[in-house]
C-alpha positions in Angstrom: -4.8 21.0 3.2 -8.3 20.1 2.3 -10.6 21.5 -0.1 -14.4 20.1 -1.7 -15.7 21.6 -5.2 -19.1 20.7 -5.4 -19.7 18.5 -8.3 -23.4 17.1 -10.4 -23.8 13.7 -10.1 -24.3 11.9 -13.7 -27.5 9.4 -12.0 -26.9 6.7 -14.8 -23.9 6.3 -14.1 -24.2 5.5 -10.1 -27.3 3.2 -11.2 -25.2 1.5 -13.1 -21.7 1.4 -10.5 -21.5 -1.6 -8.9 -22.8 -1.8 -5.1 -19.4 -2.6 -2.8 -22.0 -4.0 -0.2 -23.0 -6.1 -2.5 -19.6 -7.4 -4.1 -17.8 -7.7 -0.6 -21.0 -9.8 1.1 -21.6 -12.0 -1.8 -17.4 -13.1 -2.5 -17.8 -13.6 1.8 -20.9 -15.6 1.7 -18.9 -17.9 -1.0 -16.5 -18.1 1.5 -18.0 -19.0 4.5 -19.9 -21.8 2.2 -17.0 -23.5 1.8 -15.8 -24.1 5.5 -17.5 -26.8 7.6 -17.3 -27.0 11.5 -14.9 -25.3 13.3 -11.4 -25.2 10.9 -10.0 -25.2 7.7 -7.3 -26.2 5.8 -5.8 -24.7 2.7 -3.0 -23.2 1.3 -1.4 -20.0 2.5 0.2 -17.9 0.1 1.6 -17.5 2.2 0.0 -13.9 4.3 -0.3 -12.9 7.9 -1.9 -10.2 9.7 -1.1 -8.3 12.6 -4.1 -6.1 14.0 -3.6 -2.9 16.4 -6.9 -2.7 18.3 -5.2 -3.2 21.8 -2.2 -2.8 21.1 -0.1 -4.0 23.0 -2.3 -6.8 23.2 -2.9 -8.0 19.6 -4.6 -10.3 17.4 -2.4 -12.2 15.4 -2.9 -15.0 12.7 -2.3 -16.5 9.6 -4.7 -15.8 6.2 -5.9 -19.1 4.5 -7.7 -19.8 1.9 -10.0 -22.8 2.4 -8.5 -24.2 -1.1 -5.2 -26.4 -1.7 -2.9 -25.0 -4.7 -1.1 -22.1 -6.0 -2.6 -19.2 -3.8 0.4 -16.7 -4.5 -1.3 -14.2 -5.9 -3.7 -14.1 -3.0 -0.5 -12.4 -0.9 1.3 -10.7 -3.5 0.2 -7.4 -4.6 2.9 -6.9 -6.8 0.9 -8.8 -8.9 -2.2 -6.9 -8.9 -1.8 -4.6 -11.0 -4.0 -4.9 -14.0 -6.9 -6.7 -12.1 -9.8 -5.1 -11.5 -11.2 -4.3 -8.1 -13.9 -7.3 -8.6 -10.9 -9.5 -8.7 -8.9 -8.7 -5.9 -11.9 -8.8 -3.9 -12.4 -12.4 -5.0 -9.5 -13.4 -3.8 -8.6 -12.0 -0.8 -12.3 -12.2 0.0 -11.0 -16.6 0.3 -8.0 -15.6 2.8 -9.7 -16.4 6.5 -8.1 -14.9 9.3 -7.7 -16.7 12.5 -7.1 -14.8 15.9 -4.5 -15.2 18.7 -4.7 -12.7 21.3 -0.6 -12.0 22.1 1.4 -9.0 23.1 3.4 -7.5 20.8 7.1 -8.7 22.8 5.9 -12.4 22.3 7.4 -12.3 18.7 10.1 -15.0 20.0 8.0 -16.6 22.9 5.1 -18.9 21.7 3.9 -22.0 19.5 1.5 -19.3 17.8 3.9 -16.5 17.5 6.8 -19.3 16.5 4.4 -20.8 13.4 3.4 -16.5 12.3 7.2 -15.9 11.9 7.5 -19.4 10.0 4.8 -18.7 7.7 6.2 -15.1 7.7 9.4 -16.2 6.2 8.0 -19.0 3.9 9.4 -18.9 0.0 5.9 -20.2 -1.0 2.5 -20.9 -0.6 2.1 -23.4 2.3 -0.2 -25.6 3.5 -1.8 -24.6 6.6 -4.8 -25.8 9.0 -6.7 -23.3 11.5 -8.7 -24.3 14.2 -11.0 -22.4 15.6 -12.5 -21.6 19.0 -16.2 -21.4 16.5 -16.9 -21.2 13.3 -15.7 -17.8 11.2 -17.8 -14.8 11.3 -19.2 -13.6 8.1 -17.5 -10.4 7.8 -14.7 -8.9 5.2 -12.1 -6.4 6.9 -11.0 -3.3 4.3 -8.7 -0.6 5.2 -7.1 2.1 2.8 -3.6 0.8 4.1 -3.8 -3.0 4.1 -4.7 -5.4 1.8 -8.7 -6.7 2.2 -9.4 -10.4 3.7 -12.5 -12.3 4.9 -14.2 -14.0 7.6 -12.4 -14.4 11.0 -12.1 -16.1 14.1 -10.6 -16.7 17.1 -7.6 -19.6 16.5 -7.3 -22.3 19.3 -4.3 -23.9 17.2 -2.6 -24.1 13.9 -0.7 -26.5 12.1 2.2 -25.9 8.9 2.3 -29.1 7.2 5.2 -28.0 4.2 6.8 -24.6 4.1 10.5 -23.5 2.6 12.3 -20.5 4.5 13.6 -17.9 1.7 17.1 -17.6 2.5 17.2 -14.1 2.3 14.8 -13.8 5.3 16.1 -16.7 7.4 19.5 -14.8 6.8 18.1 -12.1 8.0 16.1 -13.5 10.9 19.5 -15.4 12.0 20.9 -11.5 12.2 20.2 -10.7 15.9 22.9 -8.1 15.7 21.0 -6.3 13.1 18.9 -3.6 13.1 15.2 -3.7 11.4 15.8 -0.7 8.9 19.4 -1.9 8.1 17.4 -5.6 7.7 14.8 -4.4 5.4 17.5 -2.6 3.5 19.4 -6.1 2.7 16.2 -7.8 1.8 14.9 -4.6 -0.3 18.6 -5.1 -1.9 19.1 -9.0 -2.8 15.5 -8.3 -4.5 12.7 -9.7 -1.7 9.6 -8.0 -2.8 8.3 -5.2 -0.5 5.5 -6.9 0.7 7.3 -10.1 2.0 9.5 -7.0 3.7 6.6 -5.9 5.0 5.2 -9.4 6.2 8.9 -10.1 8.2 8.7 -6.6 10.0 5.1 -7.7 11.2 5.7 -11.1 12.6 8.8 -9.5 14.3 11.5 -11.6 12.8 13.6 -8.3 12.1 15.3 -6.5 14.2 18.2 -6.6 17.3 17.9 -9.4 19.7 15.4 -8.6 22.4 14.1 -5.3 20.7 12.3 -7.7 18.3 8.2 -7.5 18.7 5.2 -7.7 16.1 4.5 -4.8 14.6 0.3 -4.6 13.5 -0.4 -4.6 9.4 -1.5 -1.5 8.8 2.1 0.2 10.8 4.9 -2.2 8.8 3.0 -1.5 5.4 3.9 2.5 6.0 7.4 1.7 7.8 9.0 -0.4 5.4 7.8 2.2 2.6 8.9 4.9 4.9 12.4 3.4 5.7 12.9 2.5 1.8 12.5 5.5 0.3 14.9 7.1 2.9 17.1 4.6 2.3 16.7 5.5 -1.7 16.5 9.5 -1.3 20.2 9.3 0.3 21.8 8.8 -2.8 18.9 10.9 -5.3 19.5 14.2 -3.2 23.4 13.9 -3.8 22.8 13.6 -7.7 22.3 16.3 -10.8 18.6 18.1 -11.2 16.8 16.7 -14.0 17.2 19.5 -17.3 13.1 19.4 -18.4 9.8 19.1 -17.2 8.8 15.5 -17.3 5.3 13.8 -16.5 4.5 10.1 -16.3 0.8 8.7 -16.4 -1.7 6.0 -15.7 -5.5 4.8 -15.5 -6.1 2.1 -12.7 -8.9 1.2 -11.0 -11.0 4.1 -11.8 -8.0 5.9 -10.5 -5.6 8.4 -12.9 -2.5 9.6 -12.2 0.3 12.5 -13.2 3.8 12.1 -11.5 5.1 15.1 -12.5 8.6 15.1 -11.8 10.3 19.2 -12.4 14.1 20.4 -12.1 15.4 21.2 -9.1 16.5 19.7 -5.8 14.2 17.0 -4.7 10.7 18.6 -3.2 8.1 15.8 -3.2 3.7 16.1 -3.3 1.2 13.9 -3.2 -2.3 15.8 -4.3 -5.4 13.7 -4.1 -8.5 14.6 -5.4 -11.7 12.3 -3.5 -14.9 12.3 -5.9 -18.2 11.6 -3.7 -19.3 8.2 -3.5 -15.4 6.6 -3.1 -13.3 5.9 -0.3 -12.8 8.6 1.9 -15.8 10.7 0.6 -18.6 8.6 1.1 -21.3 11.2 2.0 -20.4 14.6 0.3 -21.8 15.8 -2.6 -18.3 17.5 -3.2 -15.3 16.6 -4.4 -12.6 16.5 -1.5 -8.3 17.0 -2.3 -6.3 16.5 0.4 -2.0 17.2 0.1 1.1 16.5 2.1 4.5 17.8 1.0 7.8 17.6 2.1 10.9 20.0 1.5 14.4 18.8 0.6 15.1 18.3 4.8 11.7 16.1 5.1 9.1 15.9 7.0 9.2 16.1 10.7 5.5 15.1 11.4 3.2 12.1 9.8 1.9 12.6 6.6 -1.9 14.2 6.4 -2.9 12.0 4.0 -1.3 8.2 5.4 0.3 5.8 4.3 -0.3 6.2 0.5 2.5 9.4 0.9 4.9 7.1 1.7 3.9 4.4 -1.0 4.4 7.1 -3.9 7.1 8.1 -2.3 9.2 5.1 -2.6 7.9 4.6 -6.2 9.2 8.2 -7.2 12.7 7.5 -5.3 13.5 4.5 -6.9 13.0 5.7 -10.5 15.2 9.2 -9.7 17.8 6.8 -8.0 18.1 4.4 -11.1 18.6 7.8 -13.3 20.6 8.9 -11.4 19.4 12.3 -10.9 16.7 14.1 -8.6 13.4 16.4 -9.3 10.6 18.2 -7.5 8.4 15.6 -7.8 4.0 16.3 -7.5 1.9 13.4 -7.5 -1.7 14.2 -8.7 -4.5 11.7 -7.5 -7.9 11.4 -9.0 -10.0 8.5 -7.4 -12.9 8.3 -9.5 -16.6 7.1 -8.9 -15.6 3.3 -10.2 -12.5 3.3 -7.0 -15.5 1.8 -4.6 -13.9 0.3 -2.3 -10.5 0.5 -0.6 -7.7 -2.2 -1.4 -4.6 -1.1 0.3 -1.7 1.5 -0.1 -0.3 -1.5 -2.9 -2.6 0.4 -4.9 -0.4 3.6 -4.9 2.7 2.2 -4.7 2.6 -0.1 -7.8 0.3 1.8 -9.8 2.8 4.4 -9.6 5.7 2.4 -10.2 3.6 1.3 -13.5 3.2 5.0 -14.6 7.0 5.2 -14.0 7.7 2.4 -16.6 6.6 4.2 -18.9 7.6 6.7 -21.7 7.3 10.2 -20.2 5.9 13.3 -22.2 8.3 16.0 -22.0 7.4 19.8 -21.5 9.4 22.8 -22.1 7.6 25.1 -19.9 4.6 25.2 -17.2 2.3 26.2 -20.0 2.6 22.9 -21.9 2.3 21.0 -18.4 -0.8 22.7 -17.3 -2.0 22.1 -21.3 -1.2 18.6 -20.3 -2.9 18.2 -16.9 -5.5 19.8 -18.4 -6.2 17.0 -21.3 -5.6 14.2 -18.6 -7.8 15.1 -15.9 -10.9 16.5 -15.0 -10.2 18.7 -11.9 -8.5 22.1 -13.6 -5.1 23.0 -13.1 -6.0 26.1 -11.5 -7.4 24.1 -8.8 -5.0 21.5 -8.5 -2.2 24.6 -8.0 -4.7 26.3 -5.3 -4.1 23.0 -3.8 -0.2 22.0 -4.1 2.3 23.7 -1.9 5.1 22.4 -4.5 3.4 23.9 -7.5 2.6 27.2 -6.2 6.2 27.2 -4.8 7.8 26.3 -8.4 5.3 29.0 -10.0 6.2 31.9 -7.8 10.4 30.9 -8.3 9.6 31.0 -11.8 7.9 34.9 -12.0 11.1 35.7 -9.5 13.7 34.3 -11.8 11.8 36.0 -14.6 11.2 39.7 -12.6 
C-alpha cells in the first residue's frame, strides 16, 4: 500500500540540513588519506561483507579500518543507538572493504573464504592486513538494509595476525549435523548478539555439512531477523491477549516511532510514513507511507516494505514473549527530513527494541490512542488508519462488537 500527501517545504530548514553528499565524501576522503600504496592494515572489529551483484559469483571480503585498537563499535550496531547519523558515518566510513570474487558454495573451499569464516567467528577486534590488486576507490556503499562502509578494492591476499573464536560460534561451526535456523536459534539463545548471527550466516559457517554456502549481506541481515522472530512468535501466539491498549515510543535519528501493541491474537504492522528529501523519497514533493501486515497464519509472500518488517518484527516478538502474552501489534514510522541517509535495518530493529524498554502509556479506548498518536506525530491519525490494514480491521471489529 502506498500513499503521498503533498506537503510545504519549511526552506530554512533544508538550508540549514546537512548535505549527505557532503558528509559521506568528506568522512571517505579522510579515509582514503590514510592508506598508502596498495594495502592496509588495521584492526577489524571484527565485520565482513558478502555482496549479491552476481550472485552466485560474489564479492567477498573483510572490513578494516586502517587504524590499530578497539574498533568494536565499528561492527556492532547494537551499540549505535544514541549516536547520531554524523557518527556512524564516521566510523563505518574507516571500514575498507577488500574484494574476492568467489562462488557462493566455496564457503569451506579456499584460503580467502577459510580467513572470512575466521574473522566471521572472531570474539574480538582483530588485527588484519589487506592487499590489494590497486589502491581503494574513493567511494562509500549505503543500503537501507546493511550497515554503510567505505572505499573498496579488489583483495589479492589477506593476512589475520591475532583473532579468538567465540565459543558459541565455533560450537556451532563444529555442528555439521545442524541446520542454519536451528544454528542461529542456539547462538540467538546462549546470548550472541544478532549481528554476529548475522555475520556467521554470511560467511557460511552455519548450516548442514555440504548445504553450507555464503549467503550476501543485505539476505542474512533479513533471514536471521526473519527466522528469529518465528522462532519467538511460536511461543507468543500460544499465550493470553494483552487486557489494554498499550503504546511504546521513541525519537532517533530524526525518526519517531509508536509500537502500538492492542488485545487480541497476534496481527502485526509496520506503517511508514517517507517525508521528501529522505531515503526512499528523494524527489517528491509528497510525503510517501508504505505498509506490510501479516495475519495470525503469516505472511506467505516478502514483505512490501524489506527488510525493516522483519527487524520490527523481532523487536515486537521478543518483548510479547518475555511477558508472556501476545497483541495486535502496528508499528508507525515517521522518517523525518534530518533521517538523510540510510544506515541499515539496525536502525529499526534496535530503535524499536529501545522504545520497548520503556514505560508504556496505557489507553482505555481508541479515542485516547488516536488523542495520543495525534500529540506524537505529525501525519493525522485519520491518515495513518486510511493506511493500516490492522487498524482499519480493529476499528471495524470494534463498531461490530458494539452494533
Amino acid at each position: 500500500m502506498v500513499e503521498r500527501i503533498k506537503v510545504v517545504r519549511d526552506s530554512s530548514v533544508y538550508r540549514n540540513m546537512k548535505d549527505p553528499s557532503f558528509l559521506k565524501y568528506y568522512y571517505k576522503f579522510q579515509t582514503v588519506q590514510k592508506i598508502e600504496g596498495n594495502s592496509i592494515y588495521g584492526s577489524s572489529p571484527p565485520d565482513i561483507f558478502v555482496g549479491r551483484f552476481g550472485y552466485p559469483n560474489v564479492y567477498i571480503g573483510p572490513l578494516v579500518p586502517p587504524e590499530l585498537g578497539d574498533t568494536t563499535i565499528m561492527g556492532s550496531p547494537e551499540m549505535w543507538v544514541g549516536k547520531s547519523i554524523e557518527e556512524i558515518v564516521k566510523f563505518r566510513s574507516s571500514l575498507v572493504r577488500g574484494m574476492y570474487r568467489t562462488r557462493i558454495n566455496n564457503a569451506d573451499n579456499g584460503k580467502i573464504e577459510e580467513m572470512i569464516a575466521e574473522l566471521a567467528m572472531a570474539d574480538k577486534y582483530s588485527a588484519v592486513e589487506e592487499l590489494f590488486k590497486s589502491r581503494p576507490v574513493f567511494g562509500m556503499h549505503f543500503d537501507e538494509n546493511s550497515q554503510p562502509y567505505g572505499p573498496s578494492a579488489k583483495l589479492d591476499d589477506m593476512k589475520i595476525d591475532n583473532s579468538t573464536a567465540n565459543p558459541k560460534i565455533e560450537k556451532a561451526y563444529s555442528d555439521t549435523d545442524m541446520n542454519s535456523t536451528s544454528a542461529m536459534i542456539e547462538l540467538y539463545n546462549s546470548g550472541v548478539a544478532v549481528s554476529k548471527i548475522q555475520k556467521s550466516l554470511s560467511a557460511g559457517i552455519l548450516g548442514m555439512g555440504k548445504r553450507r554456502k555464503l549467503v550476501p549481506t543485505r539476505w542474512s541481515i533479513t533471514a536471521v531477523d526473519d527466522s528469529l522472530s518465528k522462532y519467538k512468535l511460536r511461543s507468543v501466539k500460544e499465550n493470553e491477549t494483552i487486557d489494554a491498549i498499550r503504546v511504546y515510543e521513541n525519537i532517533a535519528l530524526d525518526n519517531r516511532w509508536l509500537v502500538i501493541m492492542i488485545p487480541g491474537a497476534w496481527e502485526y504492522e509496520l506503517v511508514e510514513a517517507w517525508y521528501p528529501n529522505t531515503t526512499w523519497n528523494t524527489a517528491s514533493e509528497n510525503i510517501e507511507i508504505y505498509s506490510s501486515y501479516e495475519p495470525f497464519k503469516g505472511r506467505t509472500a516478502y514483505a512490501e516494505i524489506g527488510g525493516c518488517y522483519y527487524a520490527a518484527r523481532l523487536a515486537s516478538s521478543e518483548l510479547l514473549d518475555k511477558m508472556q502474552k501476545q497483541a495486535r501489534v502496528v508499528i508507525l514510522r515517521e522518517a523525518h527530513p534530518g533521517y538523510i541517509m540510510p544506515v541499515g535495518v539496525w536502525n529499526v530493529r534496535e530503535h524499536v527494541r529501545e522504545a520497548l524498554k520503556g514505560t508504556p502509556t496505557v489507553m482505555e479506548g481508541f479515542e485516547d490512542l488516536f488523542a495520543f498518536v495525534s500529540s506524537r506525530m505529525d501525519i493525522s491519525p485519520n491518515t495513518w488508519i486510511k493506511n493500516s490494514t490492522l487498524l482499519s480491521l480493529a476499528l471495524r471489529q470494534r463498531r461490530l462488537v458494539q452494533g
